[in-house]
TITI-144776 format. One record per residue (C-alpha): y, z, x. Coordinates in Angstrom, 2 decimals. Example, Ala and Ser with C-alpha at 12.3 -4.5 7.8 and 13.67 -1.06 7.14 Angstrom:
-4.50; 7.80; 12.30
-1.06; 7.14; 13.67
***
This chain:
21.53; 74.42; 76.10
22.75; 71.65; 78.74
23.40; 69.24; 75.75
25.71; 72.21; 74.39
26.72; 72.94; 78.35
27.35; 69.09; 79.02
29.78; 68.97; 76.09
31.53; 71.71; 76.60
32.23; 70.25; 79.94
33.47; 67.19; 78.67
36.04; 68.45; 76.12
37.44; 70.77; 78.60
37.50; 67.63; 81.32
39.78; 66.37; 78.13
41.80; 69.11; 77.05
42.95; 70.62; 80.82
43.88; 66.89; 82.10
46.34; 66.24; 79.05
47.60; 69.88; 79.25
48.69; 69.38; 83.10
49.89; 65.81; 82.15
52.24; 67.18; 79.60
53.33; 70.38; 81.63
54.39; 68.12; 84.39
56.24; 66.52; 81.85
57.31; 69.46; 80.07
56.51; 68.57; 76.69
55.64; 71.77; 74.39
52.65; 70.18; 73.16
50.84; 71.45; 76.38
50.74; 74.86; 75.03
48.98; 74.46; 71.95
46.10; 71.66; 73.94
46.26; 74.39; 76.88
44.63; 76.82; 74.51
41.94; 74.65; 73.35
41.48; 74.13; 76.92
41.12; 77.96; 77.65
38.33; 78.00; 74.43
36.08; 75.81; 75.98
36.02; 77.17; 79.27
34.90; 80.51; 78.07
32.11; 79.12; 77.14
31.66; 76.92; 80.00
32.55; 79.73; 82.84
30.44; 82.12; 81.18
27.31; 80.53; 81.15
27.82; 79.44; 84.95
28.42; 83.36; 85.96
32.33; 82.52; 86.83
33.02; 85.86; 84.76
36.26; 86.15; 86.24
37.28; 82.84; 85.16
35.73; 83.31; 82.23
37.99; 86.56; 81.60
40.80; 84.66; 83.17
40.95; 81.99; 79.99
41.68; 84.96; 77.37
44.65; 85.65; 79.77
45.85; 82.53; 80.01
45.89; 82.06; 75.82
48.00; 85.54; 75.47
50.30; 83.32; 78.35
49.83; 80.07; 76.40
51.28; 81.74; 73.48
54.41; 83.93; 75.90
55.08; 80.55; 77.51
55.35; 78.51; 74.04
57.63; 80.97; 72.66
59.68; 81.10; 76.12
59.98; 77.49; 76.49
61.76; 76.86; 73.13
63.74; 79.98; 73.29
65.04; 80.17; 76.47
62.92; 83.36; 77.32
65.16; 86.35; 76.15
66.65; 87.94; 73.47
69.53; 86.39; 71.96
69.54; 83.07; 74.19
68.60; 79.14; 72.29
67.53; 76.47; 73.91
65.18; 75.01; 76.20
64.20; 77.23; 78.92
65.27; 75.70; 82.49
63.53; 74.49; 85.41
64.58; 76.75; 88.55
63.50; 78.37; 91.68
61.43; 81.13; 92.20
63.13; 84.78; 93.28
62.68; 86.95; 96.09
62.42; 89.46; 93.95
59.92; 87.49; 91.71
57.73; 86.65; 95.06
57.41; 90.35; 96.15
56.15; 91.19; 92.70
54.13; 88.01; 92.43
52.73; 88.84; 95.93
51.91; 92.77; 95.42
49.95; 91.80; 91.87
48.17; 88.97; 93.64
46.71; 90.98; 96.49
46.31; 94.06; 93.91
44.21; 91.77; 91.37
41.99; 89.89; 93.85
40.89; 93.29; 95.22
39.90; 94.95; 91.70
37.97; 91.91; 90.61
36.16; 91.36; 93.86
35.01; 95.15; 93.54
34.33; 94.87; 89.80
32.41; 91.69; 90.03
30.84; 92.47; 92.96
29.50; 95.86; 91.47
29.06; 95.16; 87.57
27.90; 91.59; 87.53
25.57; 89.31; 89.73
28.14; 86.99; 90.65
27.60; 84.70; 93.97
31.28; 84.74; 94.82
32.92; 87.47; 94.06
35.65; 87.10; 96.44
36.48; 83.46; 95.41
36.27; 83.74; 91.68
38.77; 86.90; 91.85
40.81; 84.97; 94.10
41.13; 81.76; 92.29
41.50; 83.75; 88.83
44.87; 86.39; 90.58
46.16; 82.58; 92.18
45.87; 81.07; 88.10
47.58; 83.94; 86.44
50.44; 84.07; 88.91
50.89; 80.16; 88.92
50.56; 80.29; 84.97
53.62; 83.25; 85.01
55.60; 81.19; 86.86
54.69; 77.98; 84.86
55.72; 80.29; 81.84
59.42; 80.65; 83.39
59.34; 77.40; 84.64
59.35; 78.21; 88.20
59.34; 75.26; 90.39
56.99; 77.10; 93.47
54.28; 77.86; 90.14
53.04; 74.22; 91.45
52.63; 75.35; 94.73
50.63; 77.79; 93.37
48.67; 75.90; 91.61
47.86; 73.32; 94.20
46.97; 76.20; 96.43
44.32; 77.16; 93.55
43.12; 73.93; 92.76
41.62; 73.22; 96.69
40.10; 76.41; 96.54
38.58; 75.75; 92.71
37.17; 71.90; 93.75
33.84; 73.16; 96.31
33.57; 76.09; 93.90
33.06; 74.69; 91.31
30.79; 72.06; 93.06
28.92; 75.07; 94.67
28.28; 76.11; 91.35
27.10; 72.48; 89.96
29.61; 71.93; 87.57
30.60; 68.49; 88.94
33.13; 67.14; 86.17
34.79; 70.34; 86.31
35.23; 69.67; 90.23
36.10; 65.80; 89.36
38.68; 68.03; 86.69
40.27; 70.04; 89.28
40.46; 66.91; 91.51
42.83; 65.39; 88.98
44.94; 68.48; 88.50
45.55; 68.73; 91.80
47.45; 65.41; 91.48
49.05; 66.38; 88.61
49.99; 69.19; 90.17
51.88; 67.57; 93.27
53.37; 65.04; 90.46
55.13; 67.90; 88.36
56.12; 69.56; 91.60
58.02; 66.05; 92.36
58.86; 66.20; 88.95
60.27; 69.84; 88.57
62.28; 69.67; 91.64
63.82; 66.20; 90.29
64.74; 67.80; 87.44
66.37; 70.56; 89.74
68.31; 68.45; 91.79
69.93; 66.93; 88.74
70.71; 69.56; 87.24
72.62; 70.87; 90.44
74.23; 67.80; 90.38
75.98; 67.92; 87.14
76.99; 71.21; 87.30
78.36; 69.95; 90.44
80.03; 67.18; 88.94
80.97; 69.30; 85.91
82.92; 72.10; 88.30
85.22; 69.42; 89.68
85.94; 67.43; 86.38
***
């Protein structure tokens, strides 16, 4: 059991460090690692009583597989091309907002009711902050990094309350990553901006 536990710990250290590295990079290939990610910490999650989290990583593969597709075709019907980096809505933060709120309220009733989870509150939390951040990462929303970090600091003593110490170390790391592909993102942006600047006065 902590041999199997230990392991499991291990490959999804692995598997979520090069999935952030390559989504701050936004290389493709973070989809497919991002699911074997998600596989592991079912396992993981589960057997610590995270149950939200552990629900949370079948979520995030049905994402994994809307963000591959959106990435390499632009996100619609009848568009081609690489989907592009760019700011988050108003509209898009009001609905982002109302499902947040929404969320962490149903699974801190559900859990605290139907399971014998510690931290109810937290673990719903953390999981409506995840799904929201992975959305945006899915449209390639600059602020989804924001949301992420935001996450992250509240998934490091968590997880360390709950003993799962690599995973902690884990989160530590993505939270770097995280502030790195916001740099990143925003770069990209700017750039962007820039040419079509450049490109309106030519």
């Amino acid at each position: 059991m902590n041999w199997t536990l230990s392991w499991t710990e291990v490959l999804g250290f692995a598997t979520g460090a090069l999935c952030v590295w390559l989504v701050a990079r936004q290389h493709i290939a973070n989809w497919p690692i991002g699911i074997a990610n998600n596989i592991f910490f079912i396992v993981l999650f589960a057997q610590a009583g995270l149950y939200a989290d552990a629900g949370l990583q079948i979520v995030f593969i049905a994402l994994a597989a809307y963000g591959w597709w959106s990435w390499t075709h632009g996100g619609g019907p009848g568009t081609a091309g690489a989907l592009p980096v760019r700011r988050t809505t108003r509209t898009e933060w009001v609905w982002l907002a109302a499902a947040g709120a929404a969320g962490t309220l149903g699974l801190t009733l559900l859990l605290a009711r139907a399971t014998d989870s510690t931290v109810p509150f937290w673990d719903a939390a953390t999981t409506a902050l995840s799904l929201a951040a992975t959305y945006g990462q899915c449209r390639k929303l600059v602020e989804s990094w924001w949301l992420w970090i935001a996450a992250d600091l509240v998934y490091i003593p968590l997880y360390v309350h709950k003993g799962l110490h690599l995973t902690a170390l884990l989160y530590v790391g993505f939270l770097a990553l995280c502030v790195a592909g916001l740099i990143g993102w925003r770069r990209t942006l700017t750039e962007r901006g820039a040419r079509t600047a450049l490109e309106a006065t030519a």
